[in-house]
NUMI-104606 format. One record per residue: x, y, z of N, C-alpha, C in turn; residue in three letters. Coordinates in steps of 0.2 Angstrom, whole numbers. Layout:
% NUMI-104606
nu X	nv Y	nw Z	cau X	cav Y	caw Z	cu X	cv Y	cw Z	code ALA
...
% end
This chain:
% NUMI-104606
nu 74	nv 103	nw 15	cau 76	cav 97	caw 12	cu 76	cv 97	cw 5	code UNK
nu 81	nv 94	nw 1	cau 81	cav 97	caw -5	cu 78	cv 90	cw -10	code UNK
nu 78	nv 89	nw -15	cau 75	cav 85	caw -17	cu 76	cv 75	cw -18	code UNK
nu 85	nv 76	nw -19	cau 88	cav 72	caw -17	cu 89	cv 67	cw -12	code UNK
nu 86	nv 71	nw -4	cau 87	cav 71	caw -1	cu 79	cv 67	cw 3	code UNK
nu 75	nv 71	nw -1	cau 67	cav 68	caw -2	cu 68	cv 61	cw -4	code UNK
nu 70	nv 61	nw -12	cau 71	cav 54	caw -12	cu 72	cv 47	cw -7	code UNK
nu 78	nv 51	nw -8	cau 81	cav 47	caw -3	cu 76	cv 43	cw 6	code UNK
nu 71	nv 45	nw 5	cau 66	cav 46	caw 12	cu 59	cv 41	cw 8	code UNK
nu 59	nv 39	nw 0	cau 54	cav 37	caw -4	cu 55	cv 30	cw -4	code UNK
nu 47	nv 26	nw -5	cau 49	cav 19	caw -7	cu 46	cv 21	cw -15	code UNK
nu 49	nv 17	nw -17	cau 45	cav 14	caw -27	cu 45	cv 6	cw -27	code UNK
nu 40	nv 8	nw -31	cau 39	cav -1	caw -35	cu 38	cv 0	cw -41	code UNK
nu 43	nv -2	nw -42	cau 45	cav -3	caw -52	cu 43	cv -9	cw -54	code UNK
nu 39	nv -10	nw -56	cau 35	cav -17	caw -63	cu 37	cv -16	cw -70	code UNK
nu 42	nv -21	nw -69	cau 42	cav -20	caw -79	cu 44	cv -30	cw -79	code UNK
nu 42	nv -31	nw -84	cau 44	cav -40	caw -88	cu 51	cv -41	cw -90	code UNK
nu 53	nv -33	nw -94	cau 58	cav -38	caw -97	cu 65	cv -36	cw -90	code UNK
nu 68	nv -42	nw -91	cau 72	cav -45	caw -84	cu 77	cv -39	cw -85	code UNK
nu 83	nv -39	nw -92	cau 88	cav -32	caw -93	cu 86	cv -27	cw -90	code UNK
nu 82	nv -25	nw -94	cau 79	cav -16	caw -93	cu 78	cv -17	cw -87	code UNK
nu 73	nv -21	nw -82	cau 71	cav -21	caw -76	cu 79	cv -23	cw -72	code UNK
nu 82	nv -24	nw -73	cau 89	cav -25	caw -67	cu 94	cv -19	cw -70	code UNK
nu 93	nv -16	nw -76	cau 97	cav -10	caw -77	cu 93	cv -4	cw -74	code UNK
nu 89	nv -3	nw -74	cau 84	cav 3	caw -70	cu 86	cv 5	cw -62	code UNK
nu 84	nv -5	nw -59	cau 83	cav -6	caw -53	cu 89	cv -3	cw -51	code UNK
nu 95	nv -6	nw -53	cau 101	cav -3	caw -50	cu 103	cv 5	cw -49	code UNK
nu 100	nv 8	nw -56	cau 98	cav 17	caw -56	cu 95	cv 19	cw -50	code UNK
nu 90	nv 17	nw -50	cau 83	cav 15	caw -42	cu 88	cv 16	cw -36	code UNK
nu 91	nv 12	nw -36	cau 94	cav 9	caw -30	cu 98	cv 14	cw -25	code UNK
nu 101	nv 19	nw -31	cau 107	cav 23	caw -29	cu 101	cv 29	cw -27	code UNK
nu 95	nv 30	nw -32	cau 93	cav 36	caw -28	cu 88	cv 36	cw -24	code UNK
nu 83	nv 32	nw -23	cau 77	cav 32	caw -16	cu 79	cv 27	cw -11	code UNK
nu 75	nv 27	nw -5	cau 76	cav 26	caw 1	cu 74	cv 17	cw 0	code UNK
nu 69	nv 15	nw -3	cau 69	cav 7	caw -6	cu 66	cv 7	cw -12	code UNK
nu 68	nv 0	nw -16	cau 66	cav -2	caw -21	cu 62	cv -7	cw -20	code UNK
nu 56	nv -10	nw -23	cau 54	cav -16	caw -22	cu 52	cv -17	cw -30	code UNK
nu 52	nv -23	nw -32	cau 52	cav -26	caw -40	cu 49	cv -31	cw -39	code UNK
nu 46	nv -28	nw -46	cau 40	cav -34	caw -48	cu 39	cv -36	cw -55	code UNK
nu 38	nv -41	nw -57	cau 38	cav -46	caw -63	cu 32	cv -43	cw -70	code UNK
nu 27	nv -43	nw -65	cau 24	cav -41	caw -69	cu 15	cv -37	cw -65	code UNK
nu 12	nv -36	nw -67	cau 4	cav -34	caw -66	cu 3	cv -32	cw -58	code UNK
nu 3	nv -41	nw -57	cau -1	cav -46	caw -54	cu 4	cv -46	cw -47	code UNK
nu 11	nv -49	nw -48	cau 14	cav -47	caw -42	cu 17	cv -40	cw -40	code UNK
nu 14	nv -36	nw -45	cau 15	cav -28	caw -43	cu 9	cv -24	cw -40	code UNK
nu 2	nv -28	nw -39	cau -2	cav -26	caw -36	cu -1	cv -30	cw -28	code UNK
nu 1	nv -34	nw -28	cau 4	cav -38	caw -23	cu 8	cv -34	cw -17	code UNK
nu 14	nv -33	nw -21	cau 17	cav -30	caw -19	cu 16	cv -23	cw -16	code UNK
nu 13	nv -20	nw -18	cau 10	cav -12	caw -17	cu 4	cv -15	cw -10	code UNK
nu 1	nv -20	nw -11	cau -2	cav -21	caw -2	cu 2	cv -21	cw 2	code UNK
nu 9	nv -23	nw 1	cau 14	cav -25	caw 7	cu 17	cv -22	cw 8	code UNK
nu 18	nv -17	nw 5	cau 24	cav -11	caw 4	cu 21	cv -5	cw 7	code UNK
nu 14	nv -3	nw 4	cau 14	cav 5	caw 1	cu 18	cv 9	cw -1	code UNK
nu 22	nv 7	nw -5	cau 26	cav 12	caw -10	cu 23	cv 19	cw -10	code UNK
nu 27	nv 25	nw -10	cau 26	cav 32	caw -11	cu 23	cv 32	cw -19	code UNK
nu 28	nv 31	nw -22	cau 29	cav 28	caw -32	cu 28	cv 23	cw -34	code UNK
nu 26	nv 23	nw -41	cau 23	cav 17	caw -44	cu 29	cv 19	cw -52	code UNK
nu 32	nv 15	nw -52	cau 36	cav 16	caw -60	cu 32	cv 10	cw -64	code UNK
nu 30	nv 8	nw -69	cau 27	cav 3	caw -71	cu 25	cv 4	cw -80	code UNK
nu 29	nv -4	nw -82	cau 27	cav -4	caw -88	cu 21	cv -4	cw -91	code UNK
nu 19	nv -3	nw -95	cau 12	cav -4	caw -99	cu 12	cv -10	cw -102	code UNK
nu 16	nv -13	nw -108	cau 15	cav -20	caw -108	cu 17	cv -24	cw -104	code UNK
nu 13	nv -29	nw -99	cau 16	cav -35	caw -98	cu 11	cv -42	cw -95	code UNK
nu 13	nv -46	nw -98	cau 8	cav -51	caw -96	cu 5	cv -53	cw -88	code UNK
nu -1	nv -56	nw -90	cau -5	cav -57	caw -83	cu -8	cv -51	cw -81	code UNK
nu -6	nv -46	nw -79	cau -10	cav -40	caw -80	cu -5	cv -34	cw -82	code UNK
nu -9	nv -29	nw -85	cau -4	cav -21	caw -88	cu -3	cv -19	cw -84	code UNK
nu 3	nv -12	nw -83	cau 4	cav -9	caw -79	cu -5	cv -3	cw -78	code UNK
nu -6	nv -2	nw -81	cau -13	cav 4	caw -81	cu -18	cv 0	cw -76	code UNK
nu -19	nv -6	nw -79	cau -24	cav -10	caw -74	cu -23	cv -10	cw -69	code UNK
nu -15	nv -12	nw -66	cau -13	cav -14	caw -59	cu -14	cv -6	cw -54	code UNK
nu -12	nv 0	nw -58	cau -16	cav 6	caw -56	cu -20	cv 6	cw -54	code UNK
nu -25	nv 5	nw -60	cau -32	cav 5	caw -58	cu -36	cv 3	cw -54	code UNK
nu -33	nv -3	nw -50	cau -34	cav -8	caw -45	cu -33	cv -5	cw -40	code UNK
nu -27	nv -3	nw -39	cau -25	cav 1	caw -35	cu -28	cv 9	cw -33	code UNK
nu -31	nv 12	nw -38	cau -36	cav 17	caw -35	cu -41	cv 15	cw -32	code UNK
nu -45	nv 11	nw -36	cau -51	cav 7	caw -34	cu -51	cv 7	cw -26	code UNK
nu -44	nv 4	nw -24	cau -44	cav 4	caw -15	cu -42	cv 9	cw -10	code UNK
nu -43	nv 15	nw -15	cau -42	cav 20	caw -12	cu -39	cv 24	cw -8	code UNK
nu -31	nv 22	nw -14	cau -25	cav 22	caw -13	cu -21	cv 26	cw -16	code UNK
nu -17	nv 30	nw -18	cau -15	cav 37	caw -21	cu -9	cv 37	cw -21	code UNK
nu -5	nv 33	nw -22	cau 2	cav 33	caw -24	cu 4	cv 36	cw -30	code UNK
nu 9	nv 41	nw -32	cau 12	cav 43	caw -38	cu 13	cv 39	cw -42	code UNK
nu 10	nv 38	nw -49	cau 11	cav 34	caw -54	cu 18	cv 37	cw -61	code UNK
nu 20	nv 32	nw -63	cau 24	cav 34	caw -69	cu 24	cv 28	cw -72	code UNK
nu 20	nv 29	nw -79	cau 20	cav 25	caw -84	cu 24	cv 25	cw -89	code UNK
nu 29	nv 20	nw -90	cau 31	cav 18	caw -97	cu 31	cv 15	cw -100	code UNK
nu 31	nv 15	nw -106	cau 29	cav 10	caw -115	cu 35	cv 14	cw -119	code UNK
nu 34	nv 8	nw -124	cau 37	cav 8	caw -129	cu 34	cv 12	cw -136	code UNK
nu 26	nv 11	nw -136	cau 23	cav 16	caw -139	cu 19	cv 21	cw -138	code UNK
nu 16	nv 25	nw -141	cau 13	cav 32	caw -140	cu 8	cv 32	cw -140	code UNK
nu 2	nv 26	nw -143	cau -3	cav 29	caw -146	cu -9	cv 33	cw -142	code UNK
nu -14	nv 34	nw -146	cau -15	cav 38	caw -139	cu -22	cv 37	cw -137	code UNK
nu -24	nv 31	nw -137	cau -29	cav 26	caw -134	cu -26	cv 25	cw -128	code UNK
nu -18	nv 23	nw -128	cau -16	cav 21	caw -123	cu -14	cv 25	cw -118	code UNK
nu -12	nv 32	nw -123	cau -12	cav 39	caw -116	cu -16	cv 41	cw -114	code UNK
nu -24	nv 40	nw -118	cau -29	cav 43	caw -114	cu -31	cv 39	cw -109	code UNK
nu -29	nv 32	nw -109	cau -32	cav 25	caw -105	cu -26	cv 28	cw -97	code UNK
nu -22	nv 31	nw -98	cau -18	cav 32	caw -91	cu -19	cv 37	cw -89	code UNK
nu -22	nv 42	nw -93	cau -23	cav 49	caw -89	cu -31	cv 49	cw -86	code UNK
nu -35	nv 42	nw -88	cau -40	cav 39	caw -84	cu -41	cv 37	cw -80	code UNK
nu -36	nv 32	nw -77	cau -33	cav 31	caw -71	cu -31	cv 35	cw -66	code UNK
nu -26	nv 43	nw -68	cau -22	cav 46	caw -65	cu -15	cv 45	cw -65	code UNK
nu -15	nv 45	nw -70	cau -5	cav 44	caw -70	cu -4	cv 49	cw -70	code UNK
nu 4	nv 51	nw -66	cau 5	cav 57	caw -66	cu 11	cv 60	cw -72	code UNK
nu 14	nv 53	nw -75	cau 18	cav 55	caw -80	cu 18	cv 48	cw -84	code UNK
nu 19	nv 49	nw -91	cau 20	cav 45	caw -97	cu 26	cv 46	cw -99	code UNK
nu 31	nv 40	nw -100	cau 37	cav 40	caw -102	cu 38	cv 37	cw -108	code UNK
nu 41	nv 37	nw -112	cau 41	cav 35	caw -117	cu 49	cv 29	cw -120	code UNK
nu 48	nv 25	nw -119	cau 54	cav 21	caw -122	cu 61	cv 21	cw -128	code UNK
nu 66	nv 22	nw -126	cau 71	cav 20	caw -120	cu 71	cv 27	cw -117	code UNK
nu 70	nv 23	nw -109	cau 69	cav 27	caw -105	cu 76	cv 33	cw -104	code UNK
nu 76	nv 37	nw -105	cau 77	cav 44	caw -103	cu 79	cv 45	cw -93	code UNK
nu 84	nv 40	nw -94	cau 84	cav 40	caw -85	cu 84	cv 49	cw -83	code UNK
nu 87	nv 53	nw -85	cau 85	cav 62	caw -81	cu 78	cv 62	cw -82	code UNK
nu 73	nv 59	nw -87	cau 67	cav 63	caw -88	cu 63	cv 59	cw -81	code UNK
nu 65	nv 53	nw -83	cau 62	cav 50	caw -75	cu 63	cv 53	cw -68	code UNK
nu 71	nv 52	nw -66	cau 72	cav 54	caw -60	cu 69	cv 62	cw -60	code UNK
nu 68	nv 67	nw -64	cau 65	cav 74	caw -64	cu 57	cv 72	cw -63	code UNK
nu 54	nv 68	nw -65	cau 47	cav 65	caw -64	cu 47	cv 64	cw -59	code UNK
nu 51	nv 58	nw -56	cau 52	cav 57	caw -49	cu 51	cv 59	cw -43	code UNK
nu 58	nv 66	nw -46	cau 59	cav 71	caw -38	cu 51	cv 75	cw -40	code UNK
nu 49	nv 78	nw -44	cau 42	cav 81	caw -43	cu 38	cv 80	cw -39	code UNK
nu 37	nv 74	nw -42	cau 32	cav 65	caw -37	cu 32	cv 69	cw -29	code UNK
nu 41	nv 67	nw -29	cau 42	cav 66	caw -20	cu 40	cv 72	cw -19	code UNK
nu 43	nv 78	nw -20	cau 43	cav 85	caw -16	cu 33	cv 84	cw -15	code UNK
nu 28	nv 83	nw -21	cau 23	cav 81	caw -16	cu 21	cv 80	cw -11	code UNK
nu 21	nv 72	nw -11	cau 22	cav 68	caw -8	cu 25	cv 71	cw 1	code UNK
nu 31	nv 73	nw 1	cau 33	cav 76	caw 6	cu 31	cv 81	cw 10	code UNK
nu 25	nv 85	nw 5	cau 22	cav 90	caw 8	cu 17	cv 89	cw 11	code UNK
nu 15	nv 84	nw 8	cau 7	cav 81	caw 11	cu 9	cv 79	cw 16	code UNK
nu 15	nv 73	nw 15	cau 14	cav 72	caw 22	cu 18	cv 76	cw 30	code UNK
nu 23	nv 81	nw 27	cau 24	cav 88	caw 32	cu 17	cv 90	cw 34	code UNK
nu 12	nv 92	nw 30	cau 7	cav 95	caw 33	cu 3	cv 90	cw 39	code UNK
nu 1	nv 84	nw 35	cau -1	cav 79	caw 38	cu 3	cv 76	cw 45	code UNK
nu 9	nv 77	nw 47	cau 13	cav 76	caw 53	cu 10	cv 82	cw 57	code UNK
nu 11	nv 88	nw 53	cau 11	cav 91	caw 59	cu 4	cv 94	cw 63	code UNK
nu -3	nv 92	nw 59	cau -8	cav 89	caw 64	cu -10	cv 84	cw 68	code UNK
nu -2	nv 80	nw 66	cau -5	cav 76	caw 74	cu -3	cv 76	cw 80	code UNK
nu -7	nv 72	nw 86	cau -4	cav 73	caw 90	cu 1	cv 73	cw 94	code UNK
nu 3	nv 77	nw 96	cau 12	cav 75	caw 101	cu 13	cv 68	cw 102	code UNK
nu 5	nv 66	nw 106	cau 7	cav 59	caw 109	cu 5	cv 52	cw 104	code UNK
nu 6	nv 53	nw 94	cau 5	cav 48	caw 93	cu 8	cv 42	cw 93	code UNK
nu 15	nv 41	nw 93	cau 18	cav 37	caw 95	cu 15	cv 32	cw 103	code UNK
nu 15	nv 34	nw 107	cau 10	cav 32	caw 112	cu 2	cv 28	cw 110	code UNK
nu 0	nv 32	nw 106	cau -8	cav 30	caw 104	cu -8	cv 24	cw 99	code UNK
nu -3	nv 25	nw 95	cau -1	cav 20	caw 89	cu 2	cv 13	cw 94	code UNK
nu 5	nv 13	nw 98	cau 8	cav 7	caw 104	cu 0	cv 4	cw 107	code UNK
nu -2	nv 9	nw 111	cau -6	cav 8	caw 116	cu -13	cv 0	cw 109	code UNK
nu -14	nv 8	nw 102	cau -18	cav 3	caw 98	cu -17	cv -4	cw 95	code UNK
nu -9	nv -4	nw 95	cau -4	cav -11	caw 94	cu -5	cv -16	cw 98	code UNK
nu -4	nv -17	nw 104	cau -5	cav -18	caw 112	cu -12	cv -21	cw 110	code UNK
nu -18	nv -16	nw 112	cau -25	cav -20	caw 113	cu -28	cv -22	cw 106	code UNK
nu -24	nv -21	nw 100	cau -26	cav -23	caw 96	cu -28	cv -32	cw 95	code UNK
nu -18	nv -33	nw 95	cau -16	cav -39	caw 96	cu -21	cv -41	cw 101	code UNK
nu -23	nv -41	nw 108	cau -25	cav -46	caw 113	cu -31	cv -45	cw 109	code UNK
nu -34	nv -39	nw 106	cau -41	cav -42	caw 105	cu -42	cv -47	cw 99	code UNK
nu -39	nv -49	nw 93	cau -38	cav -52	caw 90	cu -38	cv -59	cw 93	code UNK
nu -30	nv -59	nw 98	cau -30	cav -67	caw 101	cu -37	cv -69	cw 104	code UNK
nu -41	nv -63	nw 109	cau -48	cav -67	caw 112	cu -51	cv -68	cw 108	code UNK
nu -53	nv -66	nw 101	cau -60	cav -65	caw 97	cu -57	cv -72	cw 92	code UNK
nu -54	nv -74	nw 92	cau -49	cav -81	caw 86	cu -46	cv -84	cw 89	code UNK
nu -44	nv -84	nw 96	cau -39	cav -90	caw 97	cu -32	cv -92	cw 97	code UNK
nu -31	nv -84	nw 91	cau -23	cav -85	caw 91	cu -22	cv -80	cw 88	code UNK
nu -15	nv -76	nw 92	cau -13	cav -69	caw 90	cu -10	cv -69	cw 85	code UNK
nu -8	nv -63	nw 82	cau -5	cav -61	caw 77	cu 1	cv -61	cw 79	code UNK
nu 7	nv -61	nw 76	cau 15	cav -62	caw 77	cu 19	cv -55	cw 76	code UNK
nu 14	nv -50	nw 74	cau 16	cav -45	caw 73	cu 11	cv -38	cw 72	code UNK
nu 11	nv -35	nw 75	cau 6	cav -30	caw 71	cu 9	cv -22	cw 71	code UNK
nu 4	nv -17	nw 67	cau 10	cav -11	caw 63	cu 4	cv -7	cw 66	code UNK
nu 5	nv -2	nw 66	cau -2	cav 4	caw 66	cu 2	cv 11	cw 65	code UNK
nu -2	nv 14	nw 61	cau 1	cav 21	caw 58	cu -5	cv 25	cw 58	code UNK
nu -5	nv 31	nw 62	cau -9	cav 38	caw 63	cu -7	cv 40	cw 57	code UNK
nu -12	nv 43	nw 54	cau -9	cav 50	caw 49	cu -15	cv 54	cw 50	code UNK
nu -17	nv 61	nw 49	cau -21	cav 64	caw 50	cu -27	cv 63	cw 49	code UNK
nu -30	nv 61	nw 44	cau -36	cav 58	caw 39	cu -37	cv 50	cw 44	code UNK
nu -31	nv 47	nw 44	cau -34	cav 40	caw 47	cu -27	cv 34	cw 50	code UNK
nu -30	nv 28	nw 52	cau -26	cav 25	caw 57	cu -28	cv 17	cw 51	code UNK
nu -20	nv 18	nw 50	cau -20	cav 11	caw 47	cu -18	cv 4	cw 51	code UNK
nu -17	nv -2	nw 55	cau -17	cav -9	caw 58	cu -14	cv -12	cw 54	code UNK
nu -9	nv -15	nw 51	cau -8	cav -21	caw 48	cu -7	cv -26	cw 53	code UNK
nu -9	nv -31	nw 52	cau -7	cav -38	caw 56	cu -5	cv -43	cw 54	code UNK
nu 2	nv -47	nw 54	cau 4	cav -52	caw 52	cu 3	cv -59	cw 54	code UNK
nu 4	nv -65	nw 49	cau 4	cav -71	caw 54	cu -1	cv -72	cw 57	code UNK
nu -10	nv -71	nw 56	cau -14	cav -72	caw 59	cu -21	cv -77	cw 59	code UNK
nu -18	nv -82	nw 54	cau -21	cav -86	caw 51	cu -23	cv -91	cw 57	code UNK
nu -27	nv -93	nw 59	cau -29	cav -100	caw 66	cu -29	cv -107	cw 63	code UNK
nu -26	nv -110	nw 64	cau -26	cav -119	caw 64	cu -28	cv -119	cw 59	code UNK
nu -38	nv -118	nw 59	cau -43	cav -121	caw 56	cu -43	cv -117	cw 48	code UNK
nu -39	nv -112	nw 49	cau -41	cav -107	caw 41	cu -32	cv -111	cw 39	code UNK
nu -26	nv -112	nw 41	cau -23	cav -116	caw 38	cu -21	cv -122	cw 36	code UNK
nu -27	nv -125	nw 39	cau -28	cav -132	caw 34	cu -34	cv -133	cw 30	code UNK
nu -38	nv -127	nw 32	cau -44	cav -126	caw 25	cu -37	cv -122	cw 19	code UNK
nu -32	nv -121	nw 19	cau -30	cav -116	caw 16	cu -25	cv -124	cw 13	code UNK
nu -23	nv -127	nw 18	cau -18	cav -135	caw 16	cu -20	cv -139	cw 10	code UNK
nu -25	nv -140	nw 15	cau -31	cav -146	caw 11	cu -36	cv -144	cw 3	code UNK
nu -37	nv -139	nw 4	cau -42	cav -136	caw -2	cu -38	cv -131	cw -5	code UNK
nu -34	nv -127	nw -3	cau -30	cav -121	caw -10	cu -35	cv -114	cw -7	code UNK
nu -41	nv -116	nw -3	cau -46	cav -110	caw -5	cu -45	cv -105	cw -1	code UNK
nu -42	nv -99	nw -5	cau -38	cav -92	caw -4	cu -46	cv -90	cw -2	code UNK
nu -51	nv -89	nw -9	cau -57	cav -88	caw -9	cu -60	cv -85	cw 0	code UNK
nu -61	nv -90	nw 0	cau -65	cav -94	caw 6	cu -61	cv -91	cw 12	code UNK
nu -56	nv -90	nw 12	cau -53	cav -91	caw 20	cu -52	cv -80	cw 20	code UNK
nu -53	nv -76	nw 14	cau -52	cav -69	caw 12	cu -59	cv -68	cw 15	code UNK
nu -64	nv -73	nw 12	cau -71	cav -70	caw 14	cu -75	cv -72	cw 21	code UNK
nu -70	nv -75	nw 23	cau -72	cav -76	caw 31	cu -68	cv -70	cw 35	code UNK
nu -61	nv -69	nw 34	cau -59	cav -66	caw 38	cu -63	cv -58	cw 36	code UNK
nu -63	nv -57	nw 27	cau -66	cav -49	caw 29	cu -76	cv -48	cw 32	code UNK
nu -78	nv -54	nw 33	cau -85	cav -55	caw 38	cu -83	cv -53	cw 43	code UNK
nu -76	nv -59	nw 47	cau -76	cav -56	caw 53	cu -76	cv -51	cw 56	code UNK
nu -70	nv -46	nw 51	cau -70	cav -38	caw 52	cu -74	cv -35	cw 52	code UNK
nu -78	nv -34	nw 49	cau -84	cav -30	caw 46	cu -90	cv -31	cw 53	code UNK
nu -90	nv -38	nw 56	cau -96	cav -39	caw 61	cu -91	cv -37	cw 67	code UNK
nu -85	nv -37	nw 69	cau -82	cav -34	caw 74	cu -81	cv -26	cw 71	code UNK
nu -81	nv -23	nw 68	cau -80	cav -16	caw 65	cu -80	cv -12	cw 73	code UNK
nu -87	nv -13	nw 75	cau -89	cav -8	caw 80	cu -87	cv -10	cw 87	code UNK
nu -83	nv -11	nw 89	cau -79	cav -17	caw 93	cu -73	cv -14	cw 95	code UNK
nu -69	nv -13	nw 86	cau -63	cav -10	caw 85	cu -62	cv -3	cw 85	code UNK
nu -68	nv -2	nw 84	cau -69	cav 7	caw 83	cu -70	cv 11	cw 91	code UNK
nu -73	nv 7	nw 94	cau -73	cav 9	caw 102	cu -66	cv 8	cw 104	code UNK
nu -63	nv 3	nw 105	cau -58	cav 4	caw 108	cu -52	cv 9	cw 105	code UNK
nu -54	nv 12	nw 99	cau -47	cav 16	caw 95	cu -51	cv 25	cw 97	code UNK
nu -59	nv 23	nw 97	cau -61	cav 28	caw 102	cu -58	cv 32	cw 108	code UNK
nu -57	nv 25	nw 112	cau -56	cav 25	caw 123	cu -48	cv 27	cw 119	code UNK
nu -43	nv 24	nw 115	cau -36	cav 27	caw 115	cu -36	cv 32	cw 113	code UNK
nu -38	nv 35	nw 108	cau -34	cav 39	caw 103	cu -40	cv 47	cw 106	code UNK
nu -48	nv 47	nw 107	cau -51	cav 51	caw 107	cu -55	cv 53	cw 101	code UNK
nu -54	nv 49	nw 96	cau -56	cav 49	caw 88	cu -61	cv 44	cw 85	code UNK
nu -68	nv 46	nw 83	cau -71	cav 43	caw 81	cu -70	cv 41	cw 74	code UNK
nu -68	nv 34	nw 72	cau -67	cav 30	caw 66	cu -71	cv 28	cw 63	code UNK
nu -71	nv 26	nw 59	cau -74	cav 20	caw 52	cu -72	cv 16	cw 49	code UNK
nu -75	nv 11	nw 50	cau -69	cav 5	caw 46	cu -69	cv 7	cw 39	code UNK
nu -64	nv 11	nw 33	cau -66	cav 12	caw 27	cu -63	cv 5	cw 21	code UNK
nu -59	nv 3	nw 25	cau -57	cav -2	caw 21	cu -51	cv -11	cw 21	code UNK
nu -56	nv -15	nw 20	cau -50	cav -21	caw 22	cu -47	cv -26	cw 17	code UNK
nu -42	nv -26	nw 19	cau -38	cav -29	caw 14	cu -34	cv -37	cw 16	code UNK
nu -36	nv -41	nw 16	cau -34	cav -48	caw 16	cu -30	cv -53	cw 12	code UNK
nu -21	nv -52	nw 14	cau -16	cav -55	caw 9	cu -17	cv -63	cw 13	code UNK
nu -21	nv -68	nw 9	cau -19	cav -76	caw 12	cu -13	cv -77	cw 10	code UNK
nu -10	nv -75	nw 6	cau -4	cav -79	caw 4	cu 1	cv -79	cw 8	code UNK
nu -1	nv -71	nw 10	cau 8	cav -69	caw 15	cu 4	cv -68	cw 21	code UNK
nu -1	nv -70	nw 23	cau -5	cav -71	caw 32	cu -5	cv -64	cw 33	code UNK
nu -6	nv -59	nw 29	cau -7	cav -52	caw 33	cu -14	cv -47	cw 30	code UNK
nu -16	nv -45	nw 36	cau -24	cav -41	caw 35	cu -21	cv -34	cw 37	code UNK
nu -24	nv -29	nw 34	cau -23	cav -25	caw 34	cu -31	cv -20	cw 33	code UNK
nu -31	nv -16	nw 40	cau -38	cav -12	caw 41	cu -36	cv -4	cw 41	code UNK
nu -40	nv -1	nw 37	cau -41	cav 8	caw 36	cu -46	cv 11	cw 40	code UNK
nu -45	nv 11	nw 45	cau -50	cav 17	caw 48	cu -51	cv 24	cw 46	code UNK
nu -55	nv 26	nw 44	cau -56	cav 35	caw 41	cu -57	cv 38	cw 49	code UNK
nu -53	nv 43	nw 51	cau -56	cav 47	caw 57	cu -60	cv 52	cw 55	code UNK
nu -65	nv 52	nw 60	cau -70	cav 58	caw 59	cu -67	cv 62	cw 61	code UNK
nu -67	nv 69	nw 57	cau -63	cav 75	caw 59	cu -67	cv 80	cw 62	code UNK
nu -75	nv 79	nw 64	cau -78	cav 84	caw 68	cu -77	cv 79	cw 76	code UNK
nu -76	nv 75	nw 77	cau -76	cav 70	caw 82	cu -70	cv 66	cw 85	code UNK
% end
């Protein structure tokens, strides 16, 4: 598969402010990877990047509410590895060595040089692609099957333990670990504490208690499918958009 054609198989999330530049890129974007997802600024690019998982990160350095390097940073923090591509408008080098801190993989420099990019790009991907060529093909034949079956008891365990199922659930084996997303999972009670009060707070830190006290619950039954001993490594709680998304790390002697 040639590079092109990698692309073409990628998501990116491009964050920049200003509206032009940001709709003349996006349309560049568009023609070459597999999706584009855009964001205003920071704050809805760290957003976005929970609901996506973008392959790539294209991202401005100036922009209000939060920088692009912070939104990075946030996103390492979770322990998350998306190819980064910073661009600014200047050079200095407080702020080059602030991105090779976080781990950017490229610094682009203003007005963007669309070849310099799309060559940073394709780079990115052919990575990317290899990790996860490798990562495919230690898994099992019957993941498709394991990832259903996980969907399946996931869902019902959820509606017993809450009262009310989810509207949708995703689950992804990769060699390392089994990600769950769940949508649309909020009960009665957490959407009119959510009506009446605004409090995202309060309804993030009940649901990731709940997980954390069910952790070994969920772990057993991904046990009896899969054969794979897990660990919950990480939970993630969108109130906004009703979706929970859990990381199990599989233990690779087990």
């Amino acid at each position: 598969m040639n590079t092109d054609e990698i692309l073409k198989n990628m998501k990116v999330l491009y964050v920049e402010d200003d509206e032009e530049a940001r709709e003349e890129l996006t349309d560049v974007l568009k023609r070459r990877v597999g999706k584009v997802i855009v964001g205003e600024n920071g704050k809805r690019g760290l957003e976005l990047y929970n609901d996506f998982l973008p392959d790539i990160i294209i991202a401005d350095f100036y922009m209000p509410e939060m920088d692009g390097i912070e939104m990075i940073r946030r996103i390492r923090r979770q322990g998350a590895d998306p190819a980064a591509i910073v661009i600014s408008a200047v050079s200095e080098v407080n702020i080059i060595l602030s991105a090779i801190d976080v781990g950017i993989d490229k610094y682009i420099l203003k007005p963007v040089n669309v070849q310099e990019l799309l060559d940073a790009m394709g780079e990115q991907a052919k990575v990317i692609y290899g990790r996860k060529k490798k990562s495919t093909a230690a898994l099992p034949e019957n993941r498709k099957k394991i990832e259903d079956e996980i969907k399946r008891e996931f869902a019902a365990m959820l509606k017993n333990m809450t009262g009310k199922g989810p509207r949708n659930v995703s689950v992804f084996m990769s060699n390392g670990a089994i990600e769950i997303v769940a949508s649309e999972v909020m009960t009665i009670f957490e959407k009119n504490l959510l009506d009446n009060f605004r409090n995202v707070a309060i309804i993030r830190h009940v649901r990731e208690i709940f997980f954390s006290v069910k952790a070994e619950e969920i772990c057993s039954m991904i046990l009896r499918i899969s054969g794979h001993k897990v660990m919950l490594s990480e939970i993630s709680v969108n109130v906004e958009n009703d979706k929970n998304k859990l990381i199990f790390t599989i233990n690779q002697k087990g």
